[in-house]
C-alpha positions as CSV (number, residue, x, y, z in Angstrom):
1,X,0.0,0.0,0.0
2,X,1.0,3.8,-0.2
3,X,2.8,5.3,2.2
4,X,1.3,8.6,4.1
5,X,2.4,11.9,2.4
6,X,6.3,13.0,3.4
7,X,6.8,16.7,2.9
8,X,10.5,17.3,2.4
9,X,12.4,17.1,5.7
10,X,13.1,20.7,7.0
11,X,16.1,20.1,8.9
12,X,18.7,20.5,5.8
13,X,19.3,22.9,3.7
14,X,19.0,22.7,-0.6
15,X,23.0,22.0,-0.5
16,X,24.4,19.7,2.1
17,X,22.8,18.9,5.3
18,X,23.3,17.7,8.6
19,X,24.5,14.5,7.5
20,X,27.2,16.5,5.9
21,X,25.6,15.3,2.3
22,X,26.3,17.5,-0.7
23,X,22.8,16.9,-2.1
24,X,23.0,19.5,-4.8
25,X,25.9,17.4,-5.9
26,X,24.0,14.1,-6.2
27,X,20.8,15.8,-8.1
28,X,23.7,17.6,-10.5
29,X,25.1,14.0,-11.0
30,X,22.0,12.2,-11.4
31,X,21.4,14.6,-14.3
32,X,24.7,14.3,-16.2
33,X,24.4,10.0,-15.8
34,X,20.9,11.0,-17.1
35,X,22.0,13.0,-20.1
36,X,24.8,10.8,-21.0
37,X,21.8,8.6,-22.3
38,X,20.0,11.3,-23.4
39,X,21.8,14.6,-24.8
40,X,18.9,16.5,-25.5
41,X,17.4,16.0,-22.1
42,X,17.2,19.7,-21.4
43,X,15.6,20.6,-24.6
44,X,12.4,18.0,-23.9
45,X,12.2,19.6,-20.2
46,X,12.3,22.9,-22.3
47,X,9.2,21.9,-24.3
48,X,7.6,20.2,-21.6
49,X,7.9,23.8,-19.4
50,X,6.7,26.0,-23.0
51,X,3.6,23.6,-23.3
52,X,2.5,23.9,-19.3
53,X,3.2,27.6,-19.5
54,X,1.1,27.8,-22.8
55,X,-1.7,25.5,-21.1
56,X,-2.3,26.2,-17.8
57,X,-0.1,29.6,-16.9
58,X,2.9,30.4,-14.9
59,X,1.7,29.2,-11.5
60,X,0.7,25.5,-12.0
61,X,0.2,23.0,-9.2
62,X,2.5,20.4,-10.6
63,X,2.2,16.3,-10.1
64,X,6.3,15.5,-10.9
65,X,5.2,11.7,-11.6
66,X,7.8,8.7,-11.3
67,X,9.7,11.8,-9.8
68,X,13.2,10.2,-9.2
69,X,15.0,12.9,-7.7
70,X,13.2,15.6,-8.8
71,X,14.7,16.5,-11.6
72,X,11.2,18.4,-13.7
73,X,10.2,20.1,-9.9
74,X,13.8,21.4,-10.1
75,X,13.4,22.8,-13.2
76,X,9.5,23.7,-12.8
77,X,10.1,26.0,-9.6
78,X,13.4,28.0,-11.3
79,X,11.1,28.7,-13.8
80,X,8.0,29.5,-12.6
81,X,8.7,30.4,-8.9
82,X,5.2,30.8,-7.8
83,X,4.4,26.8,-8.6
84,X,4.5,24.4,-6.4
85,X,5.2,20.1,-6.8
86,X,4.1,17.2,-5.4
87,X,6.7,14.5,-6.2
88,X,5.4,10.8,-6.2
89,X,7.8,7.5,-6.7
90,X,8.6,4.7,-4.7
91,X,12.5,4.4,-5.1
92,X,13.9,5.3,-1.7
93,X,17.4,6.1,-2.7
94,X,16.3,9.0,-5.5
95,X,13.5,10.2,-3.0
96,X,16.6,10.5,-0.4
97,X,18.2,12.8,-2.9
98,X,15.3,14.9,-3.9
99,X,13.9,15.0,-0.1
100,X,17.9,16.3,0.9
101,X,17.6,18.7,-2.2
102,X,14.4,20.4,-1.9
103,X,14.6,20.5,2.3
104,X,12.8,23.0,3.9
105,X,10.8,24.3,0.2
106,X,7.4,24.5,1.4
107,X,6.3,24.7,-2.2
108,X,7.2,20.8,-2.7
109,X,6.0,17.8,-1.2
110,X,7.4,14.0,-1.8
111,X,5.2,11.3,-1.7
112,X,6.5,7.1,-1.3
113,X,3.7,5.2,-3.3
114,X,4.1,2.4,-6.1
115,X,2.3,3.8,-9.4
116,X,1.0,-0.2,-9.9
117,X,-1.2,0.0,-6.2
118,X,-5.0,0.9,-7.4
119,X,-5.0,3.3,-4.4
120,X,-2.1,5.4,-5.3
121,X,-3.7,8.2,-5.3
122,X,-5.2,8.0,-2.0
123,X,-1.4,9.3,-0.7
124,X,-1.2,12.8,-2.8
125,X,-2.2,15.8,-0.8
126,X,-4.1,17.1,-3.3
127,X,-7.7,15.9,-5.2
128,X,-6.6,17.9,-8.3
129,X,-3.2,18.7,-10.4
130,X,-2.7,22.0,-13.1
131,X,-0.3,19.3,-14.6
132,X,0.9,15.8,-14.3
133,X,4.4,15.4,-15.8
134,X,6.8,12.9,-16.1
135,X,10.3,11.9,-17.8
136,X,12.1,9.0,-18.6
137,X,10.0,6.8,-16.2
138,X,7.0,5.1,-17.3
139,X,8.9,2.8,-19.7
140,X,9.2,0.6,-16.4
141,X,5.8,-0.1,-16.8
142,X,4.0,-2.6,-19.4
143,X,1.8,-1.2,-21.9
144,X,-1.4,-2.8,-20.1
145,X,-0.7,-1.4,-16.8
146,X,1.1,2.1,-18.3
147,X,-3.0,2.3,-20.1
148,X,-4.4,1.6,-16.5
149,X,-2.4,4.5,-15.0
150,X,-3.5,6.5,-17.9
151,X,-6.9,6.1,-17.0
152,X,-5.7,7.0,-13.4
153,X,-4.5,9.9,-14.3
154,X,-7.1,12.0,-16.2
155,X,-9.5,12.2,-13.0
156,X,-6.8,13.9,-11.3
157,X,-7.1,16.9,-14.0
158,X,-9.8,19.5,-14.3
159,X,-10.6,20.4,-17.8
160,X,-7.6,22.7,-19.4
161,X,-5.1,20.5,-17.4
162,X,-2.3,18.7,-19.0
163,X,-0.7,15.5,-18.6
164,X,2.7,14.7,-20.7
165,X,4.8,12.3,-21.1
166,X,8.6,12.3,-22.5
167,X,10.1,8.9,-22.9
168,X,11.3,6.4,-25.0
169,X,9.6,6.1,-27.7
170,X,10.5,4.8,-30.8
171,X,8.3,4.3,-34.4
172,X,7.9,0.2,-35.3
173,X,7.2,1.3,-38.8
174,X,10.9,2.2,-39.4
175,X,13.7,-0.4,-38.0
176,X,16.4,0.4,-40.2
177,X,16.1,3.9,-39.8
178,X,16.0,3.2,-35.6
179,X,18.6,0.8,-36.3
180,X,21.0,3.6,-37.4
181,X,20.1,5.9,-35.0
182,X,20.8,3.2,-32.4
183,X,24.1,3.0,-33.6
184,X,25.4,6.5,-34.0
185,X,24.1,7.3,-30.7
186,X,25.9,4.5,-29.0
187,X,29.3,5.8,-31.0
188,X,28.6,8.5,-29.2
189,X,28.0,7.3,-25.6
190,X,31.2,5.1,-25.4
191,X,33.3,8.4,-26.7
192,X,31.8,9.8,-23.7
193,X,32.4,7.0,-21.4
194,X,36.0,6.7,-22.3
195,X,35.9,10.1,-21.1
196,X,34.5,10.1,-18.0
197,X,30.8,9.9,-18.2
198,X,29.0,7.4,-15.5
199,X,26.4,5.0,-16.6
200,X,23.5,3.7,-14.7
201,X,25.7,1.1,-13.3
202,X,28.8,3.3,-12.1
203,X,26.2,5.7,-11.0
204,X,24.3,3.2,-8.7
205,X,28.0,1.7,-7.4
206,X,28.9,5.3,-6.3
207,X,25.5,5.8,-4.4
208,X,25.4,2.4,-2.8
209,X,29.0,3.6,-1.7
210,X,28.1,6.5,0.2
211,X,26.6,6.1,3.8
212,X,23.9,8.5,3.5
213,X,22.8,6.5,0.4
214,X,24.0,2.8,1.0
215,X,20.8,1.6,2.6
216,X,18.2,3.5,1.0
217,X,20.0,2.0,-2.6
218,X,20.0,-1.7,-1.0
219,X,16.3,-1.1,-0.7
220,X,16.0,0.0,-4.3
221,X,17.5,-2.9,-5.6
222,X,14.7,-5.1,-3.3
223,X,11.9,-3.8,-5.1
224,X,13.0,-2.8,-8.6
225,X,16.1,-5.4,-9.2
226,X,18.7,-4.7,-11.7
227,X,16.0,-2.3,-14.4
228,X,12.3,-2.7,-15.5
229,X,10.9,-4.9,-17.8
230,X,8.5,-2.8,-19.5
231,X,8.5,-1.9,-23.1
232,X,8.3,0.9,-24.8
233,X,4.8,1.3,-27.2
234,X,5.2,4.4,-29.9
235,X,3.9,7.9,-29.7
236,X,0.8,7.2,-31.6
237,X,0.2,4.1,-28.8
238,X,0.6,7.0,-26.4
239,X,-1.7,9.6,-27.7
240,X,-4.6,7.1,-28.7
241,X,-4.7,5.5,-25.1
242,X,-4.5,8.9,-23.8
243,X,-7.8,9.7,-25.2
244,X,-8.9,6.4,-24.9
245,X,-8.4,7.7,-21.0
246,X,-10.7,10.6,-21.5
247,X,-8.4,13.3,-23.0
248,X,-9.9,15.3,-25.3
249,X,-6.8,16.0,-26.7
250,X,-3.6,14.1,-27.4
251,X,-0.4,14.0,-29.5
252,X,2.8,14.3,-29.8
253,X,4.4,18.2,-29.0
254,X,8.4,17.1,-28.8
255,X,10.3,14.8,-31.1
256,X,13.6,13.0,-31.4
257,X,14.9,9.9,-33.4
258,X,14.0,7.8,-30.5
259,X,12.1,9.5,-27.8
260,X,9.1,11.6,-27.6
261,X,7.1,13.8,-25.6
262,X,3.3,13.0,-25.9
263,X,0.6,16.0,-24.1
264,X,-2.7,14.9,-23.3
265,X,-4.8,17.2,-22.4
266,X,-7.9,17.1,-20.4
C-alpha cells in the first residue's frame, strides 16, 4: 500500500545537510548519468515547461510523476517560482536525494507510493493537479498497466489540465532507420564514457558507496532489481490510449529519433 504523504524534511538545507551530504551534488550527477543517455534531455524539459506555460499559466500545481530525484520540480520551480510540486515515486534512494535537495521548500512535497497499487492516489495531498508530468520513467511499466495508469490519471485533471509524457519512444514502422540511429548514438555514448561519463551502473555503485545512500539504494534494488521490464509502445500508442483515458486531446508536441514527448490534455 501507499505510504502517508512525506513533505520534504526541513532540517537540511538545498545543499548539504546535517549528514554532511552535498545533495546539490548528487541531483547535479544524477542529471549528467541522465544526459549521458539522453543529450537532448534539457531541450524536452524545455518543451515540456513551454507547453504547461502555454496550457495552464505560470503558477501550476504540478504532479512530478515517477519523480526520481526531482529532476522536472527542479526545473519547474526556477522557472516559474510561484508553482508548487508534489513528487510521487517509490525508489527510496532518489527520493533520499530529492527529499535532501528540496529540504525546507514549502512549495514541494514528496510522496512514497508504487504507481501499480490501485490506491495510489489516496497518498497525494491534493484531489486535483494544473499538470501531471513525467520523464524518462513510465517505460518501467507494461503497456497494459502504463493504459491503466493513464486512466488513473485523467480524473486527477480538471478540464484545461495537462498530462505529458517524455520517454522512450520509438516508431515500429521504421527499424532500419532506428537501427542507425541506435548505432550512431551509442558511438557517441562510449566516446563519452571513455571520457569520464558514468552509466546507470557506475552511478548506482557510487550511491550504494556512500553512507547517506547505502541503505536506502540496497532497498532500491529489493523492489526494482537490476531495471524494469516494460517496453516501450510508440507515440501514436501513447496519444490514442490517452484519449482512450478521456483526454480530449492528445499528440505528440516534442520529437527525437527515438524519444518523444506525448501531451494529453484534459
Amino acid at each position: 500500500m501507499a505510504d502517508a504523504t512525506d513533505t520534504a524534511d526541513t532540517t537540511g538545507t538545498t545543499g548539504a545537510g546535517r549528514t554532511g551530504t552535498d545533495w546539490q551534488a548528487w541531483q547535479d550527477s544524477w542529471d549528467r548519468q541522465q544526459e549521458w543517455y539522453m543529450p537532448d534531455r534539457e531541450e524536452r524539459f524545455r518543451v515540456m515547461l513551454d507547453m504547461v506555460e502555454a496550457l495552464v499559466g505560470p503558477t501550476p500545481r504540478v504532479l512530478d510523476l515517477a519523480c526520481g530525484t526531482g529532476s522536472i520540480t527542479d526545473r519547474v520551480l526556477k522557472r516559474f517560482p510561484g508553482a508548487t510540486s508534489t513528487g510521487v515515486d517509490l525508489d527510496p534512494a532518489l527520493l533520499t536525494i530529492a527529499r535532501g535537495h528540496f529540504a525546507g521548500d514549502g512549495r514541494v512535497a514528496f510522496v512514497t507510493a508504487d504507481l501499480k497499487d490501485p490506491d495510489w492516489r489516496s497518498a497525494l495531498p491534493h484531489a486535483g493537479y494544473d499538470a501531471v508530468l513525467t520523464a524518462t520513467a513510465l517505460h518501467w511499466l507494461h503497456s497494459e498497466e502504463l493504459a491503466v495508469l493513464y486512466g488513473q490519471l485523467a480524473p486527477l485533471l480538471a478540464p484545461g489540465g495537462v498530462f505529458m509524457n517524455a520517454d522512450h519512444m520509438p516508431d515500429p514502422a521504421t527499424p532500419r532507420i532506428n537501427a542507425a540511429e541506435r548505432a550512431h548514438r551509442h558511438a557517441g555514448m562510449d566516446r563519452a564514457k571513455a571520457a569520464g561519463a558514468l552509466d546507470w551502473r557506475d552511478w548506482w555503485a557510487l550511491a550504494a558507496a556512500d553512507p547517506a545512500l547505502a541503505e536506502p539504494t540496497a532497498r532500491r534494488f529489493e523492489i526494482y532489481g537490476e531495471h524494469a521490464d516494460g517496453d516501450t509502445p510508440s507515440a501514436d500508442w501513447h496519444a490514442e490510449t490517452l484519449r482512450a483515458a478521456g483526454f480530449a486531446e492528445a499528440r505528440t508536441v516534442w520529437r527525437s529519433p527515438s524519444d518523444a514527448l506525448v501531451l494529453g490534455l484534459k
